[in-house]
Each structure stands twice: as C-alpha cells, then as structure tokens.
C-alpha positions, 0 to 999 in steps of 0.5 A, spaced: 423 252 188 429 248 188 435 249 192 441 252 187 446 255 193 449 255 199 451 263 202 455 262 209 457 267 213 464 266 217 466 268 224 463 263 228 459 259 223 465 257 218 470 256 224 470 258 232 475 265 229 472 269 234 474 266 241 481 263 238 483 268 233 480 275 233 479 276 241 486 274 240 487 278 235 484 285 239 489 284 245 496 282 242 494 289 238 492 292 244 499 290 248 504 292 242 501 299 241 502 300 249 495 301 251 492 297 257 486 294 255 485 287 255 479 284 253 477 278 257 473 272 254 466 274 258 467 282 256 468 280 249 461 276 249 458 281 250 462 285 244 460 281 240 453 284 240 456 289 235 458 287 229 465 290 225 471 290 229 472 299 229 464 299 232 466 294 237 472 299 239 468 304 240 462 301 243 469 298 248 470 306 249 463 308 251 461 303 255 468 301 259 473 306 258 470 312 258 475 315 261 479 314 255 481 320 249 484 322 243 483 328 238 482 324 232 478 317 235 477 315 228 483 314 224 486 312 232 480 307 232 482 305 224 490 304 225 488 299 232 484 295 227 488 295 222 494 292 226 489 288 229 487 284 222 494 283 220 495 280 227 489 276 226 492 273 219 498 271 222 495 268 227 491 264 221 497 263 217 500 260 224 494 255 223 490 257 230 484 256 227 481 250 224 474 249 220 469 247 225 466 239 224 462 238 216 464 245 214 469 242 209 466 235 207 459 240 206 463 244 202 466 238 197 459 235 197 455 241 195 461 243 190 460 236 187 452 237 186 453 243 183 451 248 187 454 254 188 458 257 194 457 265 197 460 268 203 457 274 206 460 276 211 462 283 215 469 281 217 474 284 212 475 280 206 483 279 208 481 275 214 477 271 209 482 270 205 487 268 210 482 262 214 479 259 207 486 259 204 490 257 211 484 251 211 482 249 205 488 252 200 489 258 196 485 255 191 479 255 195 477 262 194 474 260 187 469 256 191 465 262 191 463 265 187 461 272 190 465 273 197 461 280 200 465 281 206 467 288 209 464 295 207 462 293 201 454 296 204 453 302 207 449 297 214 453 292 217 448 285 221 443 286 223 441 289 217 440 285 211 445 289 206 451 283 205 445 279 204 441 283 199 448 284 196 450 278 194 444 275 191 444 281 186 452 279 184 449 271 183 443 274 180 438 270 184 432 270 188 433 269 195 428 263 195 433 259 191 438 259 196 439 256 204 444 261 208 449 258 214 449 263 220 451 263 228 448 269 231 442 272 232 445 278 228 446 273 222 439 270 222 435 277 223 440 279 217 439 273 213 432 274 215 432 281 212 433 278 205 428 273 204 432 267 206 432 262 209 437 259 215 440 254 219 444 256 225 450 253 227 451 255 234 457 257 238 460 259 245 458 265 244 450 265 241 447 259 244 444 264 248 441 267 243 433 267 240 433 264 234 425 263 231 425 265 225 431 258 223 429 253 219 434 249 224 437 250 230 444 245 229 450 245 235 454 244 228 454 241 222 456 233 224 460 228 220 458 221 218 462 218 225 459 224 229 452 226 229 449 233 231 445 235 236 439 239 234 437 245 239 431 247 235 427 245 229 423 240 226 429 232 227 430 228 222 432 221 220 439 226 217 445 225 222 450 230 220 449 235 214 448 233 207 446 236 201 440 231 201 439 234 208 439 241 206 434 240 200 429 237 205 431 243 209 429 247 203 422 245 201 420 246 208 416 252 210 420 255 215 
C-alpha cells in the first residue's frame, strides 16, 4: 500500500510549544487573575500525562492544590483556559516558539511530492492557527487538508478519536498514511487508529515507552545535521525525507 499522507500531531512533535509557550502561557494567566500558582518546568512534566489543558487544571487541583475551591470549578476552570490560550497566541505572534529541525523543509518536500497533510491534535485549533501561521505564513493553513484539533471528539489522547476523526474527513485507510507524534499519549492514539508512527521525542517524553513505533527519532534532522536514532531499525537515511518515509512506510512495524 503506498503512502499517500502525512498526519501530525502539534505540541512537541511540530515545535517545542509545551516548554516555551503553553508552560509559559499557564503562569502568566495564573499571575494576572491573582492566583498563587506557579507551575514549575519538573511539575509540568508531569502534567503532561494528561492531556487538554482544563483536565490539566483540574488534575493540578486534585493532586497539588487540594485545598483550593470554588462554586463552579468548571466554568472557573473554562474562564482560566480561556485567557491562558490568548496569551499563548500572543506569545506566538511574539515569535517565541519556533519550528523544531526538518519540520518545515519536511513539509515542502512532501507538498512537493503530492502527498497530502493532516493535523490532529488536542490543542485548540486557535493555537494551531497561531504557530503554523507565526512560522510558516497565514497561507500555511491550507497545507492541510483536515486540521482535527480540540473537542471536535467526545475522547481526547490516549484514545484514537482525533485520529479515527481525521482519516473519515480524508476518507482514507489509515494504512495509506504515516502519523508524526512525541509522546507516549500520542503514539498509543495513533495506534488506535491503525496507524503507523514515527516519534519525534522532546524534553518531556524521551522517558517515554514507545514499542509500538516504526522509528524512534531525537527529531527529523536536516541535510547539515543528522538525527539520532533512539530506537528502531537505522538506515542509510541522515535526515527525514520522503524517500525515508516511504521506506519507513512499506515496513512491517
């Protein structure tokens, strides 16, 4: 079966928007609502093992702030996330967050091959409006053909919902496609759907189990600087390219 697409996830696996923009994000919403929470870099580590930013609030809330109340804690919760995703697009307009290595030159090639681009992800789609278009161009959002992001499913990742969602909208077998992620979360949703996976990973998830990847990256490489494999089966390949991927592709894993 030949490779036809390509399906991304964003936060971590597009750019390193976790550490530089949504951690960022969370606190400076935290300060300007006079709340004394500060997420530091280790706790937000863990964070990260849920996905969606009002679950992680609330999880926050169960496990480190326990003494904290409020009468209507989702619509308190709502109002948070809500500020916290208009700072996180200021920050993006800001250019705070750049694209990690190959992501751009991956995405040129492939255009250029005729293969066609997805997004699914659970961030919000306005905080994928804000770092495709603060890196690549407004004009870059019609690279993808599907952009499944936020609670467009009833189940966020792990669950292969965003997945199973996009393939619908593209109207193809998930064997015909190749799906870009960096967490454990990711892969097991990617998994879900049939598809399969080349992990890219990042601070926060090369801890992670990944046994159900086809490769295990550091990141996508460029011509002048090689990845590194972590796990999976080493090629001639330097850097990931569409050749890479079709051979990524006919393997059995």
């Amino acid at each position: 079966m030949a490779l036809e697409a390509l399906i991304f996830d964003v936060d971590g696996t597009l750019a390193n928007t976790e550490r530089d923009g949504h951690l960022v994000a969370f606190n400076l919403a935290f300060k300007e609502l006079g709340l004394d929470w500060v997420w530091s870099n280790e706790l937000y580590h863990e964070l990260l093992n849920v996905t969606g930013g009002q679950l992680r609030i609330k999880y926050y809330l169960s496990k480190y702030n326990t003494s904290f109340h409020h009468d209507d804690l989702d619509n308190f919760v709502a109002s948070i996330h809500k500020l916290k995703t208009s700072i996180y697009v200021q920050l993006m307009d800001e250019g705070a967050v750049p694209l990690r290595p190959g992501v751009e030159r991956l995405f040129n090639e492939a255009r250029a091959a005729g293969l066609r681009l997805a997004i699914a992800t659970t961030t919000t789609p306005a905080n994928v409006d804000a770092l495709i278009a603060n890196t690549l161009g407004k004009e870059a959002l019609d690279w993808f053909e599907v952009i499944g992001a936020g609670d467009v499913v009833p189940k966020l990742k792990p669950a292969g919902d965003i997945y199973t969602y996009v393939l619908d909208k593209m109207n193809l077998d998930a064997d015909k496609c190749l799906a870009f992620e960096d967490s454990q979360n990711g892969i097991i949703s990617a998994t879900q759907a049939g598809l399969k996976t080349l992990i890219t990973v990042n601070e926060y998830t090369n801890t992670h189990e990944f046994k159900d990847a086809c490769v295990v990256l550091n990141n996508l490489g460029e011509p002048t600087k090689a990845f590194e494999v972590i796990e999976g089966h080493a090629t001639e390949a330097k850097f990931v390219d569409v050749a890479y991927l079709q051979e990524l592709h006919a393997q059995h894993c």
